[in-house]
C-alpha positions in Angstrom: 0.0 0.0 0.0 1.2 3.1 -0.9 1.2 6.6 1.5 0.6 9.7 1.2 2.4 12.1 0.9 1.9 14.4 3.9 1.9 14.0 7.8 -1.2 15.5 9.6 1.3 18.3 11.2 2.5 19.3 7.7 -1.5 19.3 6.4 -2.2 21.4 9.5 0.7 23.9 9.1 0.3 24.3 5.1 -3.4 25.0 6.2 -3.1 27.2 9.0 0.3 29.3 7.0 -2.4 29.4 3.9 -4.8 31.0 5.5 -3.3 33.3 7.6 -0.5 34.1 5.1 -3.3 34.6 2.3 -5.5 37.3 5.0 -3.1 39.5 5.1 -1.6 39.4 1.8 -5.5 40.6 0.9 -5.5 42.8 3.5 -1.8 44.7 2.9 -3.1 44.3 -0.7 -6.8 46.0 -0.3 -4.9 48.7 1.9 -2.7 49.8 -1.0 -5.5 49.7 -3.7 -7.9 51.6 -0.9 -7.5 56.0 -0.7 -9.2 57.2 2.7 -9.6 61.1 2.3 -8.1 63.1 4.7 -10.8 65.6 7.0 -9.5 69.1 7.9 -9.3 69.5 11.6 -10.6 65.9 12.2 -7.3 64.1 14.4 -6.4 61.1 12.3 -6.2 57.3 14.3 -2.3 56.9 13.3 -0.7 54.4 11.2 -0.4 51.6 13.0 -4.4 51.7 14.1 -5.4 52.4 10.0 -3.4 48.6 9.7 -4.1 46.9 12.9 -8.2 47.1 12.2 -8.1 45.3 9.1 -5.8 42.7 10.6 -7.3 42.1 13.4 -11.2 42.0 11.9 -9.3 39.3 8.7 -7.7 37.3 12.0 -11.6 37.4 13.2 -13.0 36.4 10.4 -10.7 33.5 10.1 -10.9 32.0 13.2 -14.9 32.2 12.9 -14.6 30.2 9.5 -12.0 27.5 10.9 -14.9 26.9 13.6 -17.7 26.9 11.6 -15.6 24.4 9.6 -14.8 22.1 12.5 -18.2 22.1 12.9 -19.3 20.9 10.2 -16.5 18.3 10.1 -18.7 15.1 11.5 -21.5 15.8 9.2 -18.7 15.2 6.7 -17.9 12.5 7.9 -20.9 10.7 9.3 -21.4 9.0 12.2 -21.6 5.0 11.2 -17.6 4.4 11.6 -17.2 5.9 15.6 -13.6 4.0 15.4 -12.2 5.8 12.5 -13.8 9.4 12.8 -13.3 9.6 16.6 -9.1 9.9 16.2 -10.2 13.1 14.5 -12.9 14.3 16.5 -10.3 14.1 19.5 -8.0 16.8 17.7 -11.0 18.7 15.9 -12.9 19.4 19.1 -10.4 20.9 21.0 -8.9 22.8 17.9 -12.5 24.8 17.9 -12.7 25.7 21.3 -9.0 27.2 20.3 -10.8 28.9 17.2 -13.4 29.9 19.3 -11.2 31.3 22.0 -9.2 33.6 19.1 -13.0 34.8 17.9 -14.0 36.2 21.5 -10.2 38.1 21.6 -10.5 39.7 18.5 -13.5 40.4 18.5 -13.7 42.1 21.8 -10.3 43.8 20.7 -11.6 45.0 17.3 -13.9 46.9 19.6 -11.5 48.4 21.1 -9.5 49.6 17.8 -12.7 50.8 16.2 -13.9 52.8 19.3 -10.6 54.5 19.6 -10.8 54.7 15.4 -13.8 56.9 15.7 -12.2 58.9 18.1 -8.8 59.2 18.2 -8.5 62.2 20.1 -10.1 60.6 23.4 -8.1 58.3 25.6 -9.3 54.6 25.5 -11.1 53.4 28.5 -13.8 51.5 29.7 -15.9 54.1 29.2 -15.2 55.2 25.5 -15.4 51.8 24.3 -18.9 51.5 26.2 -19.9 54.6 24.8 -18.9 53.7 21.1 -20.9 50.0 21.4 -24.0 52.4 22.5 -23.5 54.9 19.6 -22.2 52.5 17.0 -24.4 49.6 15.2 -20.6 48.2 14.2 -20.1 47.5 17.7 -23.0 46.5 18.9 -22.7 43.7 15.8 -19.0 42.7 17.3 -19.8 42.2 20.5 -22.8 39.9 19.9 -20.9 37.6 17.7 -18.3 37.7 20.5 -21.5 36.7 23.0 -22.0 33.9 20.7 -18.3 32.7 20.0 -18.6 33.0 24.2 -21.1 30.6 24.1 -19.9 28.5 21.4 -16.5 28.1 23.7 -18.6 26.9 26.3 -20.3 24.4 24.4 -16.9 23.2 22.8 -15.5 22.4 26.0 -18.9 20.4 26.7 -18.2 18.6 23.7 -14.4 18.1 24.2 -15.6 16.1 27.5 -18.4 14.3 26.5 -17.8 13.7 22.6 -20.9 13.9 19.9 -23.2 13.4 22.7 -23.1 17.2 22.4 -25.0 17.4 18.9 -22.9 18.9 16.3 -25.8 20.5 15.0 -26.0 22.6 18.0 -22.5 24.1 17.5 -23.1 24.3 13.5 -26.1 26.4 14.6 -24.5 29.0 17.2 -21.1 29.3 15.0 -22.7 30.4 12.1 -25.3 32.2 14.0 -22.7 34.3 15.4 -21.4 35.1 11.4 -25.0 37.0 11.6 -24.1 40.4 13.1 -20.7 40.9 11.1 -22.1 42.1 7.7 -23.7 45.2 9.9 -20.0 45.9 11.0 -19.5 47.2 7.4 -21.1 49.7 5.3 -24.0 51.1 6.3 -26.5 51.5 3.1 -29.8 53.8 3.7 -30.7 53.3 0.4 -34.1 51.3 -0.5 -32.5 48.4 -1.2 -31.1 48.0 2.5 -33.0 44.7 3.5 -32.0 43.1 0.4 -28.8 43.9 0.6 -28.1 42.9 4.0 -29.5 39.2 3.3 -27.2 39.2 0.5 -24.5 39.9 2.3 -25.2 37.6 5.1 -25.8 34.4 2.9 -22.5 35.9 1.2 -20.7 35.4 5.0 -22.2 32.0 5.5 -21.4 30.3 2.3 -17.2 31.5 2.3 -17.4 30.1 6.3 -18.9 27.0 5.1 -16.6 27.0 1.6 -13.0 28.1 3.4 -14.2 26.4 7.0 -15.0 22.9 5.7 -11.9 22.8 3.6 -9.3 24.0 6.1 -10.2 21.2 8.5 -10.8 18.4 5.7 -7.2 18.6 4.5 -6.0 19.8 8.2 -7.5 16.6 9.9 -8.5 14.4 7.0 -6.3 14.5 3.9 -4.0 11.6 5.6 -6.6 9.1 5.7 -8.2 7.9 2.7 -10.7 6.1 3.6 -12.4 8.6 5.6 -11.6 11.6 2.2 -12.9 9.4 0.1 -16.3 9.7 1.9 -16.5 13.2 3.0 -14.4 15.2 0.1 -18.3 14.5 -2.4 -20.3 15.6 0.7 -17.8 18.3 1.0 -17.8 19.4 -2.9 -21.3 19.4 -3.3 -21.4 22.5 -0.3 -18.2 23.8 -2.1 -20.7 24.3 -5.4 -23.7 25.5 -4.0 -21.1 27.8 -2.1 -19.3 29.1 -5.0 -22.5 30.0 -6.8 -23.8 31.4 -3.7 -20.8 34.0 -2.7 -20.6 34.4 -6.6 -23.6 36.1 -6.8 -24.6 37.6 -3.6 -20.5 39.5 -4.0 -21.6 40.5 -7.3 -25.0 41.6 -6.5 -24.0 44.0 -3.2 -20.6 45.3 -4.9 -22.1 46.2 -8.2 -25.0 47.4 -6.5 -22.9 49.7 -4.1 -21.1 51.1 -7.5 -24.3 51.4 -9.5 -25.9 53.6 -6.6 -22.6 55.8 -7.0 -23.8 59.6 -8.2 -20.8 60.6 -8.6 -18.9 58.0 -11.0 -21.2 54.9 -13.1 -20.5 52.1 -14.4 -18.4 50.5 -15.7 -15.8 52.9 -15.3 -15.9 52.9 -11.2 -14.9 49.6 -11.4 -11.3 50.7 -12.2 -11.3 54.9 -11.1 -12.2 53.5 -7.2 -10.6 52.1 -4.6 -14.1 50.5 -3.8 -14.2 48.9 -7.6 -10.7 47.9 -7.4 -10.8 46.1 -4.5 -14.6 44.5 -6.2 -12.2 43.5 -9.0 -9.6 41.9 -6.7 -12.2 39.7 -4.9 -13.8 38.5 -8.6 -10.1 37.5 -9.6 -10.1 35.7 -6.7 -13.5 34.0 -6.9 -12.3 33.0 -10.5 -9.3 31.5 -9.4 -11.1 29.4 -6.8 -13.5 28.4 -9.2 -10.5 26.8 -11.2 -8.6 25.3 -8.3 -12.1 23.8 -7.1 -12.8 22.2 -10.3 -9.2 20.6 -10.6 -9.8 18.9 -7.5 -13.3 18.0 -8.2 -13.0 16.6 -11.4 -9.1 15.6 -11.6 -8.8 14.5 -8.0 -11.5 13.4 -6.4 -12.3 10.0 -9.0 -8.7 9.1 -7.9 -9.6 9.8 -3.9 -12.2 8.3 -4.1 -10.4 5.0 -5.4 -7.9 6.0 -2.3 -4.8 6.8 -4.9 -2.1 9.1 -3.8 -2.9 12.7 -4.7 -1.6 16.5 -4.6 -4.7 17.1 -3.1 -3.0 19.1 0.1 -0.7 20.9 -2.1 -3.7 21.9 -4.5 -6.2 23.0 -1.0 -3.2 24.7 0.1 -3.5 27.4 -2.4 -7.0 27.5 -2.6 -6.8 27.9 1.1 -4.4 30.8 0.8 -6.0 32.2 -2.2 -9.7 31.8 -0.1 -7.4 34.1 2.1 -6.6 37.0 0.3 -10.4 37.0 -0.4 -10.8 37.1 2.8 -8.7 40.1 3.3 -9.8 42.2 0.9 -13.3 41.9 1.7 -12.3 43.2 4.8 -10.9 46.1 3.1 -13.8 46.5 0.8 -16.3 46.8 3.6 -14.8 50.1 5.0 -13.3 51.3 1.1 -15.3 54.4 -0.4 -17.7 53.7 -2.4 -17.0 57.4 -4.4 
């Protein structure tokens, strides 16, 4: 018998490096493509603040996908072989209470960089921050998903001590649940079109989670063991599709709709004279390159996966993974780039 390729360390490393490599890659990149005019006589937040928001809000982001994706990991892979998806459970179920952990931080401290954003001329205490989750929707949105990633550590430890008797639905449900509020946390449309937009946008945050999330801890915790890819990699690129075609469109949809409602500058012209369109652009790159990567692996790899062959399949979700991060990144970037 033949092995792979990989050791699980390597898969997790290569997965983990991807990721947080490709974040902020497309957040340095959305940065430098993004112009933020300059107020007279409004006190500016600094350098290091203008870079550590985005950073810190991609470094949220990712750590809420890598749960929702270790969620979703025994639905992958079933629950009729205990003996074989167990070994992985052990490591997966602790790694999201770690995930989770990172989500509450950041999001708690993305608070604190975007209250003293907003007013960089008042000292950071207690009090501003409290003040700026009262007065800000953005904040209110951050620290409810941070309620929920509270919750969902509690409920990981539960399920680190007593196994699936702790339904997996239950922390599918209250991960993605706390994706919810995070759309609100970027631009705020008062246009007529509001509601649609913000389902869009939300169905857009649940289907990369589910897309990036599922993939990261397949080929972090499963790519080493064929038996049990070769069942859940189809489940898994079935949600990959519907995914694709689902942040596809709702990205299109809200950014074209953002640069349509521009009075200033139309179509398609904005998509190349702002830093709003150029970022747009940057993220549909991206969605085309994933949409190649994910059909090499689909049609290429997974007949010989399924047959338990030796496969690049780790070196392939590597750089989707880091590619899924740049994305990530620059959508960051995008929701806080103006739109003029």
């Amino acid at each position: 018998m033949t092995t792979n390729r990989t050791t699980t360390p390597a898969n997790r490393y290569w997965v983990l490096g991807g990721l947080l490599g490709g974040g902020a890659v497309g957040a340095f990149l959305g940065l430098g493509l993004s112009t933020t005019p300059v107020a007279v006589g409004v006190a500016e937040p600094g350098v290091v603040v203008q870079f550590a928001q985005p950073l810190v809000r991609t470094l949220l982001d990712l750590a809420a996908t890598v749960v929702v994706g270790l969620s979703l990991l025994p639905k992958l892979l079933g629950f009729s072989r205990p003996t074989l998806t167990e070994p992985v459970m052990r490591v997966a179920r602790p790694a999201a209470v770690v995930g989770a952990a990172v989500w509450v931080f950041t999001a708690l401290l993305s608070i604190v960089v975007r209250a003293y954003e907003t007013r960089p001329d008042v000292p950071v205490t207690m009090g501003s921050v409290v003040d700026y989750v009262q007065r800000v929707g953005a904040g209110q949105g951050l620290l409810f998903s941070a309620v929920c990633a509270l919750i969902y550590l509690w409920i990981g430890v539960l399920a680190v001590r007593k196994g699936e008797s702790v339904p997996a639905e239950l922390r599918i449900l209250v991960s993605m649940f706390g994706l919810l509020p995070l759309p609100v946390t970027g631009h705020a449309s008062n246009w007529k079109y509001h509601d649609y937009s913000m389902i869009s946008m939300e169905l857009h945050v649940l289907g990369a989670a589910a897309w990036t999330g599922g993939l990261a801890a397949l080929i972090a915790l499963v790519a080493h063991r064929r038996g049990l890819l070769a069942e859940a990699l189809p489940k898994f690129s079935k949600l990959a599709t519907v995914s694709l075609a689902v942040v596809s469109v709702t990205g299109l949809f809200n950014g074209l709709l953002e640069l349509a409602l521009n009075p200033v500058i139309t179509l398609p012209g904005s998509l190349f004279t702002t830093s709003y369109g150029l970022i747009l652009v940057g993220k549909i790159v991206c969605a085309a390159v994933l949409a190649v990567l994910g059909a090499n692996i689909r049609w290429r790899m997974l007949p010989n996966i399924a047959q338990h062959k030796t496969t690049a399949i780790v070196g392939w979700a590597a750089f989707e993974l880091a590619v899924m991060g740049v994305a990530f990144g620059l959508a960051v970037v995008l929701s806080r780039a103006p739109v003029a």
